[in-house]
N, C-alpha and C positions, 0 to 999 in steps of 0.2 A: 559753692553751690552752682554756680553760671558755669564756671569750668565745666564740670560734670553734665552737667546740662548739656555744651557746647558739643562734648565728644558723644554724650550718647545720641545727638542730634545726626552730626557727623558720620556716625558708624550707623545707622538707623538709614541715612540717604543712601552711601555708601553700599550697604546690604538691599536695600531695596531698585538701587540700579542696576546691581549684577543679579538679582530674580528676576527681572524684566527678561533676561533673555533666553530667561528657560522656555519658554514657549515659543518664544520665534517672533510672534505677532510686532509685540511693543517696539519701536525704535527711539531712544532718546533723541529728543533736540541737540540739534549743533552745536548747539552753543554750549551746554551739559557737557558732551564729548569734550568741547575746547576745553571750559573750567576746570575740567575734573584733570584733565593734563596735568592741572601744576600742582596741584594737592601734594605730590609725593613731593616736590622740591620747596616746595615751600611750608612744609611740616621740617622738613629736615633743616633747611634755614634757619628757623626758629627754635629747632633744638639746639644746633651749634652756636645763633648767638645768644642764645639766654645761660649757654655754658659759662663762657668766657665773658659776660657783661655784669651777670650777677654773682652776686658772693653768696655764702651761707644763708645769709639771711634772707635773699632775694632783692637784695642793696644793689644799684649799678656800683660797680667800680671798673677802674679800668686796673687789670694787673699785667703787669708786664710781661710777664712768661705766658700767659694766655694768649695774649696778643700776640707777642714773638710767633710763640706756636700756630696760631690760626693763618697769619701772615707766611708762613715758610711752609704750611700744607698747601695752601691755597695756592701758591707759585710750582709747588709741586705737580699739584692734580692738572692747573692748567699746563704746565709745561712736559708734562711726561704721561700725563693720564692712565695713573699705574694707583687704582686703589690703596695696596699693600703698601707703596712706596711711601704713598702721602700718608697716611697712619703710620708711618714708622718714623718718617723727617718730622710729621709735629710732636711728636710723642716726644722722639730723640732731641727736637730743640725745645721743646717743654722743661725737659725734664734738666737739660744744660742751663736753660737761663731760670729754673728756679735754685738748681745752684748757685750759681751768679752770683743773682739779684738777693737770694734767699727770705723767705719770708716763713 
């Protein structure tokens, strides 16, 4: 329930800050502007690690192929900053060291 809560609060702020500007009038706070910046990156954050920290059940584990993988996107994206590239190197060393490792 809080979940749901969280987002319809969320999508509720969200909507109600981009109607403010249909009119013209309203200007949001600075600060609003600064916050809302990180919303997109750290929504994404939080989907990639709750991918590879939780199992099925929403259990932390650590697996290794997940790991592998997020570790050899993530040297990806910083070092060549090619979306496609790093979705394909984790994917491709995902899917190499759950051979591996095999689980």
């Amino acid at each position: 329930m809080t979940y749901w809560l969280a987002v319809l609060v969320i999508a509720l702020g969200s909507l109600l800050y981009r109607l403010s500007f249909l009119g013209g009038r309203l200007k949001p706070p600075r600060l609003l502007v600064l916050g809302l910046e990180f919303v997109p990156v750290s929504t994404l954050a939080a989907l990639v690690a709750s991918g590879f920290l939780l199992d099925a059940e929403n259990h932390f584990t650590l697996s290794a192929p997940a790991i592998a993988a997020a570790l050899a996107a993530g040297l990806a994206a910083w070092r060549w900053r090619r979306d496609l590239l790093t979705i394909g190197l984790g994917l491709a060393v995902f899917c190499l060291a759950e051979a591996l490792f095999g689980l």
